[in-house]
C-alpha positions in Angstrom: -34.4 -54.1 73.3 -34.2 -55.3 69.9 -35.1 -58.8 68.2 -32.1 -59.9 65.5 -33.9 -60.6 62.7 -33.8 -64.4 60.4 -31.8 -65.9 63.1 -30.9 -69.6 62.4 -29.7 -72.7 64.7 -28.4 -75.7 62.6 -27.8 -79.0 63.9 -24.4 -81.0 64.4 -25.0 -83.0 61.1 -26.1 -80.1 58.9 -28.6 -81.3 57.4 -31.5 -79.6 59.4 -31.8 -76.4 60.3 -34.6 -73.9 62.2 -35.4 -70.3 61.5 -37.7 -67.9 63.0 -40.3 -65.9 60.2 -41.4 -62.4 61.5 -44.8 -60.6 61.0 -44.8 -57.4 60.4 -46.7 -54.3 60.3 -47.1 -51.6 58.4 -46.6 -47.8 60.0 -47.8 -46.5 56.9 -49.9 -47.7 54.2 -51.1 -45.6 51.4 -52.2 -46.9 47.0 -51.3 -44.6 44.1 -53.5 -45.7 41.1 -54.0 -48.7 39.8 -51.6 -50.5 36.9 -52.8 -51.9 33.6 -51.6 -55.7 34.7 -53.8 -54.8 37.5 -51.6 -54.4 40.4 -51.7 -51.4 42.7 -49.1 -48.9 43.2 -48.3 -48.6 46.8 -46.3 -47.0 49.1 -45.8 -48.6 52.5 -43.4 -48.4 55.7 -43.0 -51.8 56.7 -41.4 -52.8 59.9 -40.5 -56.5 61.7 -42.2 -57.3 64.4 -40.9 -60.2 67.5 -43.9 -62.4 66.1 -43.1 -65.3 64.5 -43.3 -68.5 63.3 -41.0 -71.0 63.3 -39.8 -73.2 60.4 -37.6 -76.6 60.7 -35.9 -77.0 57.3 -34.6 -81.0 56.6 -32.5 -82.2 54.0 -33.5 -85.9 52.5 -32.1 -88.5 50.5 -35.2 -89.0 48.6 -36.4 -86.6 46.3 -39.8 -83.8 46.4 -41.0 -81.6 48.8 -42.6 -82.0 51.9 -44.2 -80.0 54.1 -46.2 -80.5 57.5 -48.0 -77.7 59.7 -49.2 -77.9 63.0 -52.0 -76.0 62.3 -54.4 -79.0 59.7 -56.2 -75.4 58.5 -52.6 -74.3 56.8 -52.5 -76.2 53.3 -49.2 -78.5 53.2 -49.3 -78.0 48.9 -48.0 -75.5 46.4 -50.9 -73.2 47.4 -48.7 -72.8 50.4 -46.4 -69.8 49.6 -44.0 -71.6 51.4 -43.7 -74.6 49.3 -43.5 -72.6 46.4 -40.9 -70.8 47.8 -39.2 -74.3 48.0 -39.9 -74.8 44.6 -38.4 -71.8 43.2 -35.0 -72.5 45.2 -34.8 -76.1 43.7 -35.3 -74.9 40.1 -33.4 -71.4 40.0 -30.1 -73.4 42.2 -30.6 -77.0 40.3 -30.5 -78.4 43.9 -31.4 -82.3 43.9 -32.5 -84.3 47.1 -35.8 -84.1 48.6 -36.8 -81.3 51.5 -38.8 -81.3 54.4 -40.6 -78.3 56.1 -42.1 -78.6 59.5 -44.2 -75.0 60.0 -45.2 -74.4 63.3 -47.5 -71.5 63.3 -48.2 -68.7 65.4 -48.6 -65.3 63.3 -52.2 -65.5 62.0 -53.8 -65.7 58.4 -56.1 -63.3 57.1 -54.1 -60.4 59.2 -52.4 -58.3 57.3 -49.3 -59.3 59.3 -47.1 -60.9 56.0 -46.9 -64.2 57.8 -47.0 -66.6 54.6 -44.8 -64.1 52.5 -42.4 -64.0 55.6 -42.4 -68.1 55.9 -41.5 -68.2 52.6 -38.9 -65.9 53.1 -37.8 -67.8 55.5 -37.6 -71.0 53.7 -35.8 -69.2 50.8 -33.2 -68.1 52.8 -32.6 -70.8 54.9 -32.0 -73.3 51.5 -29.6 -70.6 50.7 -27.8 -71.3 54.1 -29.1 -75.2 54.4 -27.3 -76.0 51.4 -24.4 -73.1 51.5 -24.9 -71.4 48.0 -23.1 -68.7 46.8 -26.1 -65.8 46.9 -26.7 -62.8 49.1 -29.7 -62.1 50.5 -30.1 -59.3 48.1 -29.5 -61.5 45.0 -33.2 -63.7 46.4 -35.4 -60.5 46.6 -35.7 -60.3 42.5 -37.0 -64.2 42.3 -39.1 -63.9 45.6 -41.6 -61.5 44.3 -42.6 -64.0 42.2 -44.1 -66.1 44.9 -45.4 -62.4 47.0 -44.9 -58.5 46.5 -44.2 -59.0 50.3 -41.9 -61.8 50.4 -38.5 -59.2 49.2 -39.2 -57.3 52.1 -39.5 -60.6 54.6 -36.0 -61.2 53.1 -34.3 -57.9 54.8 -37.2 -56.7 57.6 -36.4 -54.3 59.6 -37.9 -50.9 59.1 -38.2 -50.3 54.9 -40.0 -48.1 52.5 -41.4 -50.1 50.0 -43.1 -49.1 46.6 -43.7 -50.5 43.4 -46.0 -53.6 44.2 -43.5 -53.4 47.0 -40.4 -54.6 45.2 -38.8 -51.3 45.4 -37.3 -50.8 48.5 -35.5 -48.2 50.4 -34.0 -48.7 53.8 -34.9 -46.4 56.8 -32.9 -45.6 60.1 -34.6 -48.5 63.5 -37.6 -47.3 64.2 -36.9 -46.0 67.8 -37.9 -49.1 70.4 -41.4 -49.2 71.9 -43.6 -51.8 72.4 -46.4 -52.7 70.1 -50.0 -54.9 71.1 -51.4 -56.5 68.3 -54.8 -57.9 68.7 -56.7 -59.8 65.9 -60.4 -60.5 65.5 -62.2 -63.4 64.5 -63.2 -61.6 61.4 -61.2 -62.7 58.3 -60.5 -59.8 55.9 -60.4 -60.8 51.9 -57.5 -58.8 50.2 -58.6 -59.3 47.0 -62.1 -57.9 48.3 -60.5 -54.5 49.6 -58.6 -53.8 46.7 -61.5 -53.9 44.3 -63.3 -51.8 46.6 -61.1 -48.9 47.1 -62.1 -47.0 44.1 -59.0 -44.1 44.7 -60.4 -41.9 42.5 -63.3 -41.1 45.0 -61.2 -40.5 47.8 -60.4 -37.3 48.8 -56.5 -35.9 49.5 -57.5 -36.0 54.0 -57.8 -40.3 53.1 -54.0 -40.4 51.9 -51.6 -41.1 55.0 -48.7 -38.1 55.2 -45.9 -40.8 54.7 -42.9 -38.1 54.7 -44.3 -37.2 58.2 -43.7 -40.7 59.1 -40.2 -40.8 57.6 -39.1 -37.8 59.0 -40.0 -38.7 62.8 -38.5 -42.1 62.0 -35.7 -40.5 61.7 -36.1 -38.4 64.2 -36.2 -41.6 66.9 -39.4 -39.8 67.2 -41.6 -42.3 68.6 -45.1 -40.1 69.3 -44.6 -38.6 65.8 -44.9 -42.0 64.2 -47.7 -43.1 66.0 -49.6 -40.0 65.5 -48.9 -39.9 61.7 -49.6 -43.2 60.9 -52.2 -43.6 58.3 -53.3 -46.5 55.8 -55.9 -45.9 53.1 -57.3 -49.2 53.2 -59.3 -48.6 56.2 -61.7 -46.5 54.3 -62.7 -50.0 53.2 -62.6 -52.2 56.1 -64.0 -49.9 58.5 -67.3 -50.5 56.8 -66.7 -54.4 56.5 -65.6 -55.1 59.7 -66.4 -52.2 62.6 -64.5 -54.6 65.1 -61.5 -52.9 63.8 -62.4 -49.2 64.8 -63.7 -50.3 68.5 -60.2 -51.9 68.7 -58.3 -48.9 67.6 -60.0 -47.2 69.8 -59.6 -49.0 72.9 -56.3 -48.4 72.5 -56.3 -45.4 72.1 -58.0 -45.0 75.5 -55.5 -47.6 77.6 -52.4 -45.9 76.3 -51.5 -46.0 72.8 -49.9 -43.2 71.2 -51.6 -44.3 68.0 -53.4 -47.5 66.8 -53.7 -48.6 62.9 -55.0 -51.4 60.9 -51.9 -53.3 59.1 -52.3 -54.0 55.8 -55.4 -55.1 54.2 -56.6 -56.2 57.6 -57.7 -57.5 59.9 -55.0 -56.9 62.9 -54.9 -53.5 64.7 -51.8 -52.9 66.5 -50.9 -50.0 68.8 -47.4 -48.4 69.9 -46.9 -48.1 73.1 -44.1 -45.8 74.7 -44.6 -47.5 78.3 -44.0 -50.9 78.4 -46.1 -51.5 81.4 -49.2 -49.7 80.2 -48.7 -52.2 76.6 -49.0 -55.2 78.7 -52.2 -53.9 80.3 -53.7 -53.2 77.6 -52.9 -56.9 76.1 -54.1 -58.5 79.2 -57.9 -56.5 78.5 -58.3 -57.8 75.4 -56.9 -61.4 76.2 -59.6 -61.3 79.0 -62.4 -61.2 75.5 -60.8 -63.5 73.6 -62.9 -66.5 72.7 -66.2 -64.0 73.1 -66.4 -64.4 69.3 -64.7 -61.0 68.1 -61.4 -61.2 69.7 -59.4 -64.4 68.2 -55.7 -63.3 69.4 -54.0 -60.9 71.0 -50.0 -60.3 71.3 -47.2 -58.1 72.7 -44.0 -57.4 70.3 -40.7 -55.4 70.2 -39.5 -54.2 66.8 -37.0 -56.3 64.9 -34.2 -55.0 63.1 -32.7 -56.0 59.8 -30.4 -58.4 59.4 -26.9 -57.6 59.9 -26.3 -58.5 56.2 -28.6 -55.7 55.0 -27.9 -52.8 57.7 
C-alpha cells in the first residue's frame, strides 16, 4: 500500500490548516566533482518515505512569524529552514498578516532523512493552499532551493532523479512497494564534515554507485534489483567516522534485507524489505537496543508516492 503524499486537513474557518512532511531516502547517492561556488554535483534517486512530521499552519491578525516545536532542541528562528521557508512565501506573494507554525517532530536531525528541507516544503506549500494563491507546485521549486537543494524535491516526493545540487529533477515510474526499516544511531553526522572529506579525485571507479542499474530495475518494478544496486559514495567517508553504520547495514542484511544503505550524508541506514513480516522483526531487534547508547531510533515505512499534481 501506498502513502499519498503532502496531504492536507483544513479547518471549518480556514484559517488553520495541517500537513504531513515526509523523510526520505536516497536509493542512490553518487558526487560528480566539485563546482567553483563550491557546491557538489550530485546525482541522487530520492524516494518519500511514510515518516513524517506534522506541521499546523495558523493564520493571524497580527503581523510576524511564529513558530513553536515540540521538540525545545529544534530552533523556533530563521535558522529554522522552516521559518525561512515562511519568510520567502510572505515576501515573493506580498502576503500580510502574521503566521503561526506549530512543528511536531518525529523524522530525526542529523539523518540524512531531508526532514527540515521537507518541513519547509511543507510550510511552502501549505501558504500556497492556506491562503489560495494562484501557483503550482512546480512554480515553488525554483524559489525553494534557496532555502535547501533538497527542499524542490520535498515539494513533489515520490521517487525522482535529482542532479545539479539537486534542483534538476526527473521523474521515475513508483518504486515497486516493499517495506523499508530505518534505524538511526545516536551518532550525529556533520554534512559539511563529509563533503570536505570526500576528496573524489582519490576514489576509484568500484566507489561510484551504478545509478542506471538502479533506474532500470526501478522500472522494471524490480524490487531485489534496487536493493542490490543501491550504492552512495558518501559512505567511503562515514564508515570511518562512525562504524555504527556498517554493523547496522549489516544486521540487516542478516535478518532479511535485500540490501541496506546509508541515506544521505548520514547517519540513518535503512533496509528494503520484500516480506513485510520479516521488516517488522527486524525493527523490533533493534528497538530492543535502543537507549544502549548507539541505537537512538528505529522505524518501519511504506514508500510514498508523488502527489497527484506532479504524477
Amino acid at each position: 500500500m501506498y502513502t499519498k503524499y503532502g496531504g492536507s486537513t483544513r479547518n471549518r474557518m480556514d484559517s488553520s490548516l495541517n500537513i504531513k512532511a515526509f523523510a526520505k531516502i536516497n536509493l542512490g547517492l553518487d558526487v560528480i566533482g566539485k563546482r567553483k561556488d563550491g557546491y557538489h554535483e550530485i546525482r541522487t534517486i530520492m524516494q518519500s518515505v511514510g515518516v513524517f512530521d506534522t506541521l499546523c499552519l495558523k493564520r493571524e491578525k497580527g503581523s510576524g512569524i511564529r513558530l513553536f516545536c515540540d521538540q525545545p532542541s529544534v530552533p523556533s528562528d530563521r535558522t529554522n529552514l522552516a521559518y525561512r521557508a515562511a519568510e520567502l512565501m510572505f515576501r515573493k506573494y506580498g502576503l500580510e498578516g502574521g503566521l503561526e507554525i506549530r512543528l511536531h517532530k518525529r523524522i530525526p536531525a542529523a539523518a540524512g532523512l531531508g526532514g527540515g528541507s521537507s518541513d519547509a516544503a511543507a510550510v511552502m506549500t501549505g501558504i500556497r493552499e492556506l491562503y489560495g494563491l494562484k501557483c503550482s507546485f512546480s512554480d515553488l521549486e525554483e524559489p525553494a532551493v534557496l532555502i535547501g537543494a533538497d527542499v524542490p524535491y520535498c515539494i513533489r516526493g515520490g521517487t525522482v532523479l535529482a542532479e545539479g545540487i539537486g534542483e534538476k529533477m526527473t521523474r521515475l515510474p513508483d518504486m515497486p512497494d516493499c517495506t523499508v526499516v530505518i534505524v538511526k544511531p545516536e551518532a550525529n553526522i556533520s554534512t559539511k564534515l563529509i563533503f570536505e572529506n570526500l576528496g573524489i579525485e582519490k576514489l576509484d571507479a568500484r566507489s561510484h554507485p551504478d545509478m542506471e542499474k538502479v533506474i532500470r530495475s526501478i522500472y522494471g518494478k524490480d524490487v531485489a534489483g534496487v536493493a542490490e544496486n543501491m550504492g552512495n559514495i558518501l559512505e567511503t567517508v562515514t564508515l570511518k567516522l562512525c562504524p555504527e553504520i556498517g554493523t547496522i547495514k549489516a544486521a540487516m542484511i542478516d535478518a532479511g534485507a535485500a540490501g541496506a544503505l546509508m541515506s544521505g550524508s548520514g547517519s540513518a541506514v535503512f533496509g528494503i524489505f520484500t516480506d513485510g513480516d520479516n521488516a517488522e522483526k527486524c525493527a523490533a531487534s533493534f528497538r530492543a537496543g535502543c537507549g544502549s547508547g548507539l541505537l537512538k531510533q528505529v522505524f518501519t515505512a511504506k514508500m510514498v508516492r508523488a502527489r497527484e499534481e506532479e504524477r
